[in-house]
Each structure stands twice: as structure tokens, then as C-alpha cells.
C-alpha positions in Angstrom: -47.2 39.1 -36.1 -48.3 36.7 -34.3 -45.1 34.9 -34.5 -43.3 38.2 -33.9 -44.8 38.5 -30.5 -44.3 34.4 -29.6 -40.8 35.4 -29.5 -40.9 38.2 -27.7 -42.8 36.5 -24.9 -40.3 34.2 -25.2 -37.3 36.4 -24.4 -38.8 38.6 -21.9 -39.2 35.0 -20.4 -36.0 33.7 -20.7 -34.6 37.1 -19.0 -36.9 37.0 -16.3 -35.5 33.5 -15.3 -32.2 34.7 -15.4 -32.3 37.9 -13.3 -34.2 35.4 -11.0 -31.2 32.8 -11.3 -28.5 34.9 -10.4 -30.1 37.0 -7.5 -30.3 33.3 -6.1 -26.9 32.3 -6.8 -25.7 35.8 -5.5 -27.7 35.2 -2.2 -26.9 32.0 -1.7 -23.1 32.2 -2.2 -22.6 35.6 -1.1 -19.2 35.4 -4.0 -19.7 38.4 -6.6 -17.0 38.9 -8.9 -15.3 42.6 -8.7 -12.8 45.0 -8.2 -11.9 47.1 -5.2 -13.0 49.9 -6.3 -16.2 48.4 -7.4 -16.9 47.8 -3.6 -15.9 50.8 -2.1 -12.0 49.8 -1.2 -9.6 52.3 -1.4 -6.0 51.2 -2.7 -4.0 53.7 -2.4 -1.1 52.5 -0.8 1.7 49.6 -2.2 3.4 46.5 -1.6 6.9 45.8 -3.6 7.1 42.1 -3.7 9.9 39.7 -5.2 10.1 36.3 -6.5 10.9 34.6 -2.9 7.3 36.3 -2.3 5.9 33.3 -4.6 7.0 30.7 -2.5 5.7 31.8 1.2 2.1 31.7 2.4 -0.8 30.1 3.5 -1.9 29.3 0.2 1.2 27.3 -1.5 0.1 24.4 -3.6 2.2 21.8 -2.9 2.0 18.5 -5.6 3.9 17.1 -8.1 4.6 19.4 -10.0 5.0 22.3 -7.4 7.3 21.2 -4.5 8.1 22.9 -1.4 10.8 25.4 -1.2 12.9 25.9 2.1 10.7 29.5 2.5 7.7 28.2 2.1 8.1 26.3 5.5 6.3 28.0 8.4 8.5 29.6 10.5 6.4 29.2 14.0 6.7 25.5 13.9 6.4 24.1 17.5 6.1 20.6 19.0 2.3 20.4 20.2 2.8 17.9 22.9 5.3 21.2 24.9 2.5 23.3 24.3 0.0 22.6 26.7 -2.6 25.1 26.0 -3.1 24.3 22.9 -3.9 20.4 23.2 -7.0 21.1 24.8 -10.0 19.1 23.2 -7.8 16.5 21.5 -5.5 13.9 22.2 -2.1 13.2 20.2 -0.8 9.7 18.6 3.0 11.0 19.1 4.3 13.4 21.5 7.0 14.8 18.6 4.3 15.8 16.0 4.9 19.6 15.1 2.7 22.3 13.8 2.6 26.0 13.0 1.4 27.5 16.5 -0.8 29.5 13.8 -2.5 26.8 12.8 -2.6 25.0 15.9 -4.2 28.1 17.3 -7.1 27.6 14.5 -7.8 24.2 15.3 -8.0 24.2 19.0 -10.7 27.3 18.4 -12.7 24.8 15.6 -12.5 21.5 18.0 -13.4 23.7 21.1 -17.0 24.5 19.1 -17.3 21.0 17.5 -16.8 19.6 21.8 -19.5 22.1 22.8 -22.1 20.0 19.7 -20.8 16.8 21.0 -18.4 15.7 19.2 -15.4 15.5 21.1 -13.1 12.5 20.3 -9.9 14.3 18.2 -7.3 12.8 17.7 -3.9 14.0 15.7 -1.6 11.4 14.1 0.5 13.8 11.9 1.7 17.5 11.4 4.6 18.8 10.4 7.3 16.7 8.7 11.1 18.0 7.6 12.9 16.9 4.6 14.7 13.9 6.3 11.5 12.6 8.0 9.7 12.6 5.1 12.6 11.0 3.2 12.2 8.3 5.6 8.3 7.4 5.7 9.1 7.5 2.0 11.5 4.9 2.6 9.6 2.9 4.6 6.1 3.3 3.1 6.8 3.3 -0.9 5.3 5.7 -3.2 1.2 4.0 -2.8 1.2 5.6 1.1 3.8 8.3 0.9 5.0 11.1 -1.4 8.7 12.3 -1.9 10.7 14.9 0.3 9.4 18.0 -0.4 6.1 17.1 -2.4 4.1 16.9 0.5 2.1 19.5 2.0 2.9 18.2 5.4 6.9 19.7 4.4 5.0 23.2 5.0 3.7 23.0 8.3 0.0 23.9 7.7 -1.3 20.7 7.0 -2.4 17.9 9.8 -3.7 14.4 9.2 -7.2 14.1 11.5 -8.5 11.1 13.3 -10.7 10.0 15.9 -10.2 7.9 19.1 -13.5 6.0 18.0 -13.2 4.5 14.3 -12.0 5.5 11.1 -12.6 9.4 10.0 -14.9 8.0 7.1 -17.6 6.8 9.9 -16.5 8.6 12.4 -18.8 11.5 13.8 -15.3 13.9 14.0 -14.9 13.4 10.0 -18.1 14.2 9.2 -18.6 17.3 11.4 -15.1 18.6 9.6 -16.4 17.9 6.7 -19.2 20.0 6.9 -18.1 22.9 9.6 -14.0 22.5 9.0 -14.2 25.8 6.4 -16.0 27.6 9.0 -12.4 28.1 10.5 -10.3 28.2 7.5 -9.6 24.1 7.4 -10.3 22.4 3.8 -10.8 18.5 3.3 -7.8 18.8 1.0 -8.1 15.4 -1.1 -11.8 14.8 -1.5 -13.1 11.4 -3.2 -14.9 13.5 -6.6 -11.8 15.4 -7.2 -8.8 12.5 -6.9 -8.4 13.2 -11.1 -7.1 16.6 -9.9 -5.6 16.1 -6.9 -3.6 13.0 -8.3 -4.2 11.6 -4.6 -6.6 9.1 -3.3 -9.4 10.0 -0.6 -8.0 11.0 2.5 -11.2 12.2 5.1 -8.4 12.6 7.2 -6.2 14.9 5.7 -6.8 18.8 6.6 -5.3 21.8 5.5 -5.6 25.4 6.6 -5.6 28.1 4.2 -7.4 30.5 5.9 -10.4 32.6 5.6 -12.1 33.6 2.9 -10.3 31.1 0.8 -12.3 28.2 2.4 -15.5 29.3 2.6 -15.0 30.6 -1.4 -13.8 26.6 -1.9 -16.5 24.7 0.0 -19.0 26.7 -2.0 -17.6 26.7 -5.3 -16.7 22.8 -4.6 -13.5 24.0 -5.6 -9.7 22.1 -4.5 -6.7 23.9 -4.0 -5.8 23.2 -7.6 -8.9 24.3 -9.2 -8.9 27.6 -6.7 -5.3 29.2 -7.8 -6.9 28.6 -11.2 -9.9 30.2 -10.8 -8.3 33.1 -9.0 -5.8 33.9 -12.0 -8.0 33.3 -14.3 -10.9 36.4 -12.4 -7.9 38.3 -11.2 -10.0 39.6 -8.7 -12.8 38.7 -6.7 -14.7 39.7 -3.8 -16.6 37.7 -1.0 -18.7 38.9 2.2 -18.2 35.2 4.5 -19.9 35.6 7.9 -21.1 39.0 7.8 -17.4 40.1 6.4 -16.1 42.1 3.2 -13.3 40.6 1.5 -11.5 41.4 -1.7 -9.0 38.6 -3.6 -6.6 39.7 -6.4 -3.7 37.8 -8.2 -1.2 39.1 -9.3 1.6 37.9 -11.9 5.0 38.3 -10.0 8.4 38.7 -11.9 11.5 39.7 -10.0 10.3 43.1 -8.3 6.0 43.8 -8.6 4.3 46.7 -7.0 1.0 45.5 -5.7 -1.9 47.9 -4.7 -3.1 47.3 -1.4 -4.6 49.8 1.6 -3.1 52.0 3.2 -5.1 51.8 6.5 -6.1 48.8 6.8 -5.6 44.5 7.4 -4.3 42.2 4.4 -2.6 39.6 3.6 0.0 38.2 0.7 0.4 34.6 0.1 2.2 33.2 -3.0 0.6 30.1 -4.8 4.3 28.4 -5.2 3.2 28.9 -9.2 3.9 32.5 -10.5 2.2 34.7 -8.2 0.7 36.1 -5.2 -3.0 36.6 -3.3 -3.4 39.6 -1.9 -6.6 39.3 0.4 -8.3 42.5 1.8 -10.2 42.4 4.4 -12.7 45.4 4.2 
């Protein structure tokens, strides 16, 4: 007996400290795993996608063994330096370097608030790259500084390399203020030193890449790269997030030739392919 109730102590224990460890976790991350329905989303309306659907969105992985196809490049590519209100905050290494407005949009909004704390010394050496100029830095650089035409994310148009006008991005105060608020605003460090086994490229503090909301904020606190993401997303299916006070829902789905998502019928959402076999569908409640 009195072993009997040893164990029993024991257990009621054991599932104390659990309850306790995932209210924490659940508090801390704010990421539950779920279904729409689960948290009071409606999908009643759908969305027929296709196979070119795979290939376009903001959250394409781009490596390689994925390379860029000609839809996957963002079609509001402009040449920063013409657009004047939106080099406000930061200064640019070349007056050609292109970016999707979209994301330029983003950054200017995330270097305005870093300027307001102080740190104010941007700087942008790269953006957007076509085939041919990437064929070229290819050329010139070899394959230990630069990657093929069309396996680099900079082919897409979302991704910007990050410096400061002071010292390298690894001291700099602008690296590490991106590093810890760059989600905040959608941004991800995309090739961070713990994960170059899974990237399959070296460190680069300056390298950013927007994927948007929630996706970041899911990914800084996971400690999760793009890589590891897509996987974790297809493997859940779906999953839900509240970032900064707001709902959001994430499903993958499986595409082959013509798929019917569910989405809302009322209501904001988005569909990105992951340049794999699928798409995202984000909901924001």
C-alpha cells in the first residue's frame, strides 16, 4: 500500500508540472496549435488555386534545391533611389539597387521606430537582382561569395542585404537592434550562425528577408529558419497565433494542378506558395 500510494503521489506530481509547463509555454509564445473552427473562424467561402500558385508569395524558399521561378519575382519592383519617400531614415551604397515597393514600404516603417530609439545609421548595399545580374556577381565573385542565377533569394525581390554607415553589422548597434526587433515588422535574420547546417549558408547578420507577419514572430520564437518553418507548417497543417494583440490562423495545403482551399468569406487573407508543393493560407481573424 504504501508503495501503491508513492506512486500515486508521484503521478499526480508529474501532471501538476505539466499543466504548469504548458500554461507557461502557451503564455509565453502565444502559438497554440489548432483549427479554424477551433478558434471561432468561419470558412465558408473558397479559393481554387493551381500549380503556378506554388511558386508566388512572400514565403518562397529559395536554395539549392528550390530555385526561383520567373512568377515567383515580385511584380512591384522599383529602383529605391527614384523613390524618394521611401529612403527616408537610411542611406543607399548604389543608386540602381531595386526592391519590392512592398517591402520597401515595411522597412522604412521598421527603421523609422529603430531612429526614434537611437539607432539611426542604415545603410542598404543590395536588393533586388535579375537573372543576368546575378549571373554576373556569380561571375565575378565565385561560388564562396555568390550563389547561381536563380538560387538566390535576392532573384525574388523580398530580400535586402543590411548595413551600417558605422562598422560591420556584427558590432554594429543597427545589426543588433534587427536582430532583436526586425520580426516585429515581418523582417527575419535569414542565415543565422546556429542554423548554417540548414541553411547550407554561412552567417550573414546582414542579410534580411521579409516574410511577413505572423510568419516572423512564429520563427523568432520557435528559433525556427525558413527551412525548418515550411516543415513545421506541413507537418501541423494548421496552426494558429495571436502576435501583438492579433488572431491568426496558418494552414498548408498540398497543391496538385487545380485545389480548392477554404478560406473566409468576409474577411483578410493571404496565399503564398512555399516553391515546394504547396501553399499558406494565412487568416487573419
Amino acid at each position: 500500500m504504501k508503495k501503491l500510494g508513492f506512486f500515486i503521489c508521484v503521478m499526480l506530481l508529474l501532471g501538476y508540472v505539466a499543466v504548469k509547463t504548458t500554461a507557461y509555454y502557451q503564455q509565453k509564445s502565444e502559438i497554440t496549435l489548432g483549427d479554424y473552427e477551433n478558434q471561432g473562424m468561419s470558412l465558408k467561402g473558397s479559393k481554387t488555386v493551381t500549380q503556378d500558385q506554388v511558386y508566388q508569395g512572400d514565403l518562397l524558399l529559395v536554395n539549392k534545391d528550390y530555385p526561383v521561378q520567373q512568377e515567383g519575382v515580385k511584380s512591384d519592383i522599383v529602383n529605391l533611389f527614384k523613390q524618394k519617400d521611401l529612403i527616408q531614415g537610411y542611406v543607399l551604397l548604389d543608386h540602381n539597387t531595386l526592391l519590392s515597393k512592398h517591402v520597401a514600404q515595411e522597412f522604412q516603417k521598421m527603421i523609422e521606430v529603430a531612429g526614434k530609439e537611437g539607432v539611426n545609421r542604415f545603410l542598404i548595399s543590395s536588393g533586388y537582382r535579375d537573372f543576368e545580374k546575378q549571373d554576373k556577381l556569380y561571375e565575378e565573385m565565385g561560388s564562396a561569395y555568390a550563389l547561381p542565377a536563380g538560387y538566390s533569394e535576392h532573384n525574388l525581390g523580398l530580400s535586402l542585404d543590411v548595413g551600417s554607415t558605422q562598422t560591420k553589422m556584427s558590432k554594429a548597434d543597427e545589426g543588433k537592434w534587427l536582430k532583436k526587433n526586425a520580426w516585429k515588422y515581418g523582417f527575419i535574420l535569414r542565415y543565422p550562425k546556429d542554423k548554417i547546417e540548414i541553411t547550407g549558408i554561412q552567417y550573414e547578420p546582414w542579410h534580411f528577408r521579409y516574410v511577413g507577419l505572423p510568419h516572423s514572430a512564429i520563427m523568432q520564437e520557435s528559433n525556427l529558419v525558413l527551412e525548418q518553418y515550411l516543415d513545421f507548417l506541413k507537418e501541423k497543417k494548421s496552426i494558429s497565433a495571436v502576435v501583438e494583440g492579433e488572431e491568426y490562423n496558418v494552414s498548408y495545403y498540398s497543391v496538385s494542378k487545380k485545389t480548392i482551399l477554404k478560406v473566409p468569406e468576409n474577411g483578410p487573407y493571404e496565399i503564398s506558395g512555399n516553391n515546394i508543393d504547396g501553399v499558406i493560407v494565412t487568416v487573419k481573424k
